[in-house]
FIGUKE-282374 format. One line per 5 residues: number of its first residue (from 1); their letters; for each residue x negated, y, z of C-alpha. Coordinates in steps of 0.5 Angstrom, whole numbers. Layout:
BEGIN
NUM> a> X:Y:Z | ...
***
This chain:
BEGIN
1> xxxxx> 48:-110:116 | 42:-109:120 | 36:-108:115 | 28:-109:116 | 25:-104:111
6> xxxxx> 16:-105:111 | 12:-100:109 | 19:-96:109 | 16:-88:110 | 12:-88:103
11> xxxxx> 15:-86:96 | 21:-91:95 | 23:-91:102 | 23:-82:104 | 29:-84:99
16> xxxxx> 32:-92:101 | 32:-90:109 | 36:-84:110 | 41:-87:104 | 42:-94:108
21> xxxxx> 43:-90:114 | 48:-85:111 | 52:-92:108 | 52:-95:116 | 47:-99:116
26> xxxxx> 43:-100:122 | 35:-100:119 | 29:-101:122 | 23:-99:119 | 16:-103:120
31> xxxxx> 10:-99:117 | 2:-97:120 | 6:-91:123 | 0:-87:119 | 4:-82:115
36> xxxxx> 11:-79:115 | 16:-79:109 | 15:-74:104 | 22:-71:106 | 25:-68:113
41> xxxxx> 32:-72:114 | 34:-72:120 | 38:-79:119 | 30:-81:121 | 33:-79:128
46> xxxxx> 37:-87:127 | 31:-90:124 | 28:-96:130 | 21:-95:128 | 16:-101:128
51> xxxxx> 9:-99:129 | 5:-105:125 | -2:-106:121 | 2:-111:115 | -6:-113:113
56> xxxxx> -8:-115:121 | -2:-119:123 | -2:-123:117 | -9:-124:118 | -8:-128:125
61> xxxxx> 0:-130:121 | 4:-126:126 | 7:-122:121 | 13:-126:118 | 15:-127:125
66> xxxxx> 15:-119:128 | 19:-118:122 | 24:-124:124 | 24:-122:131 | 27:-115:128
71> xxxxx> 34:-119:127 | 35:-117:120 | 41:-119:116 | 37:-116:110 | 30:-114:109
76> xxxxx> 27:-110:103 | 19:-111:103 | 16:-105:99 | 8:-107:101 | 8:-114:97
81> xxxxx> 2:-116:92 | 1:-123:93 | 5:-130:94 | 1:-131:100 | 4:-125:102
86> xxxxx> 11:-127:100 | 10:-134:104 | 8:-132:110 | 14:-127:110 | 19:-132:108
91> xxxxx> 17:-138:112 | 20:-134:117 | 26:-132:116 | 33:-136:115 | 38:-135:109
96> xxxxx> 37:-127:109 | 37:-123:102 | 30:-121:101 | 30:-114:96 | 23:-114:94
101> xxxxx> 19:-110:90 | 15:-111:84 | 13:-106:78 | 14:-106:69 | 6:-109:70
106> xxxxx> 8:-115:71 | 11:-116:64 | 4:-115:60 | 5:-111:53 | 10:-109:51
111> xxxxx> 13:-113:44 | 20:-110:44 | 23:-104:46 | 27:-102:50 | 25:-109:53
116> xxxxx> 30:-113:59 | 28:-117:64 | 28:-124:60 | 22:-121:55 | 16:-126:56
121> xxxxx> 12:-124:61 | 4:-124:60 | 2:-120:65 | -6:-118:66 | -11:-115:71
126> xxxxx> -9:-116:79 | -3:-111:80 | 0:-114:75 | -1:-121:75 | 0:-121:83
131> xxxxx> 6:-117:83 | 9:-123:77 | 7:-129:82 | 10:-126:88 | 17:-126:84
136> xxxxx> 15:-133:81 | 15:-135:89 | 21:-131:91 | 25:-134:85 | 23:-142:86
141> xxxxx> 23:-142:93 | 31:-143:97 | 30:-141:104 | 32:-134:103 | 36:-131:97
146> xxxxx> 32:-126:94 | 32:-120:88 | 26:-116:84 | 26:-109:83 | 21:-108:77
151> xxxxx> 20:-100:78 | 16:-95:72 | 12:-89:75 | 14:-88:81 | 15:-80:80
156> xxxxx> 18:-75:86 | 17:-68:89 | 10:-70:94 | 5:-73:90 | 3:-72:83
161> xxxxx> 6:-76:77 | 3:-79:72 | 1:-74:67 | 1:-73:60 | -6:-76:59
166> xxxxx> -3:-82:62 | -7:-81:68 | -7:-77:74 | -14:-72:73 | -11:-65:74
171> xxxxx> -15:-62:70 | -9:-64:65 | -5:-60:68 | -8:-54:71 | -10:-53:63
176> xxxxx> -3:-54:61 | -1:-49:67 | -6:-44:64 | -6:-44:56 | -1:-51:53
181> xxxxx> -8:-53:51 | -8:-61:52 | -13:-67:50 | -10:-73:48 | -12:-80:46
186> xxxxx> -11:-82:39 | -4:-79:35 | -1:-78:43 | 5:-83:40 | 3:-87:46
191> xxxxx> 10:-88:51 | 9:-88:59 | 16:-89:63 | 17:-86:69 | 23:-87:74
196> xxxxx> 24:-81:79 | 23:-85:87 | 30:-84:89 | 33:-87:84 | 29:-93:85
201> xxxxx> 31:-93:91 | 38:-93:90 | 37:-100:86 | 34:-103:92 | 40:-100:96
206> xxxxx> 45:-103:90 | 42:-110:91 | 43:-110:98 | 50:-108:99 | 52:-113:92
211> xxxxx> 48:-120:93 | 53:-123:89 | 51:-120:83 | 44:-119:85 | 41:-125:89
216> xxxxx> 37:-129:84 | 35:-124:79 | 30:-119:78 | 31:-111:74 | 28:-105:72
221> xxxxx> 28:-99:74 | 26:-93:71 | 28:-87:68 | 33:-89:62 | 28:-86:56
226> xxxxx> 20:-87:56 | 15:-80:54 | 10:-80:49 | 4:-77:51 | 5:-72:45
231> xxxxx> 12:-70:48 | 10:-70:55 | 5:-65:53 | 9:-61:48 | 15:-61:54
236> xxxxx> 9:-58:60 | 7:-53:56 | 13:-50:53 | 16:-51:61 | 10:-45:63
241> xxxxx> 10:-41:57 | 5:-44:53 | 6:-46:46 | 3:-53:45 | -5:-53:44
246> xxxxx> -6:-60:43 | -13:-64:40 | -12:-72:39 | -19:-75:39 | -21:-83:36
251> xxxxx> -21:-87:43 | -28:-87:44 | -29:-80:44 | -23:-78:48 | -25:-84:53
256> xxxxx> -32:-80:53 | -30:-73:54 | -25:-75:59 | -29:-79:63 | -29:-86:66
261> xxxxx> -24:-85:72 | -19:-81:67 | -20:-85:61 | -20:-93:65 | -14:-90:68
266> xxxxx> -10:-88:60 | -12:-95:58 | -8:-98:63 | -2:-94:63 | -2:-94:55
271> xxxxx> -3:-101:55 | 2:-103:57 | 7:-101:51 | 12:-99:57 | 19:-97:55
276> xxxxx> 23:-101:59 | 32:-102:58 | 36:-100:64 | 42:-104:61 | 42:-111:67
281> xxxxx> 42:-105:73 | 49:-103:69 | 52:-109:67 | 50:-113:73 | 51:-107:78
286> xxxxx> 53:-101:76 | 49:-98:77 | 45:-92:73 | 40:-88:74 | 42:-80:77
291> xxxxx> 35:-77:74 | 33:-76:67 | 25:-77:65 | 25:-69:63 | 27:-68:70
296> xxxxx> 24:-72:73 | 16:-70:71 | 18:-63:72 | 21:-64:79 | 15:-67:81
301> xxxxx> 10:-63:77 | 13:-57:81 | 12:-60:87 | 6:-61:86 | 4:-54:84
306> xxxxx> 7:-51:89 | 3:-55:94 | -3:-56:91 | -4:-49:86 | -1:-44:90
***
């Protein structure tokens, strides 16, 4: 199958396009050009790599027809936020299978956990209401066959994750590294889900190969098991050598100890709720994630460490 990757050499795709080589598809890989993936692989050698700026082309409408001109048999768009984005794209193609990328933001709070992909939706902020609306487009209009992959917080070696503030101060981490010491908001029962980036791409990669079962659906990916912030804290800690020191603190005081930045960027990641089931993957798929949630904080956690603190 001949496939069209956009903004292919960031998180999900370092991992999708090598894997869609190795599997014998022939990939052409549409991004800026700005950035390389986070992981050598020389199957990158095979790679048709397309230099273009998605905003500026979209901007004149010459977008969704660069994508077109590419011949693709399938297409994952990894850089969709708007419907006004979606359109343009498949208005200009013809029937392919179109895999697109959304986020667990688009469900809103969580009312039951683990929650499927058939909860009620009450997304808010623009992410969430964006990424909701795009899928809402994809799944009325019958001019391609499309799937949804609705990824946690997407972890990997290369960038930092998420933390156990929920947020990406590394000041929490530098403290845990240093003596397990560690503010968190409330009790710190709060749940964050992440999903390891290769995973998530092996989920993209299992709707291209399974139309059958996948066109007209949408499904999460994250790892199997969420963390509370306590938990997640408690394992940083004693994985550097620390007893856990942890201080919980009413809202208002964390958010004012913490700092604006930092605290607006807990409230959304807490706000949510998320613990997302893996469940419609398996049964309509296969498919199951390879990564833990303790593995995959801690790869990246790692990673992180060794490229920033060492």
């Amino acid at each position: 199958m001949r496939v069209v990757v956009i903004g292919g050499t960031g998180h999900i795709g370092t991992y999708l396009v090598p894997g869609l080589v190795e599997a014998g598809h022939e990939v052409a890989v549409v991004s800026r050009g700005s950035r390389r993936p986070y992981r050598e692989d020389p199957r990158w050698h095979d790679v048709e790599m397309v230099v273009c700026d998605r905003e500026a082309a979209e901007a004149d409408g010459r977008f969704g027809a660069a994508v077109a001109a590419l011949r693709p048999e399938g297409v994952v768009d990894l850089t969709c936020f708007t419907p006004a984005q979606a359109k343009q794209l498949v208005e200009a193609l013809d029937g392919q299978h179109v895999v697109q990328t959304g986020s667990v933001w688009s469900y809103g709070p969580s009312e039951v956990v683990p929650t499927g992909e058939d909860a009620p939706k009450r997304p808010y902020g623009e992410y969430g209401v964006g990424k909701l609306a795009v899928e809402e487009y994809l799944m009325e209009q019958t001019r391609v066959r499309a799937s949804v992959v609705h990824p946690g917080h997407i972890s990997g070696p290369g960038w930092m994750p998420i933390g156990p503030a929920g947020n990406l101060d590394p000041a929490v981490l530098d403290a845990l590294r240093a003596d397990g010491s560690c503010l968190l908001p409330d009790r710190g029962l709060e749940t964050v889900q992440h999903a390891h980036a290769e995973d998530v791409a092996d989920l993209h990669h299992a709707c291209l190969e399974q139309p059958e079962s996948a066109v007209g659906e949408s499904f999460n990916s994250v790892c199997t098991q969420a963390l509370t912030l306590r938990g997640y804290a408690e394992l940083v800690a004693r994985h550097f050598g620390h007893e856990p020191r942890l201080e919980f603190a009413p809202w208002a005081e964390f958010a004012e100890r913490a700092g604006p930045e930092a605290a607006g960027a807990t409230l959304e990641h807490i706000g949510r709720s998320p613990h997302f089931s893996m469940d419609k993957a398996r049964d309509l798929l296969g498919f199951t994630p390879k990564h833990g949630v303790t593995e995959t904080v801690l790869e990246a956690i790692d990673a992180w460490v060794v490229a920033e603190r060492s």
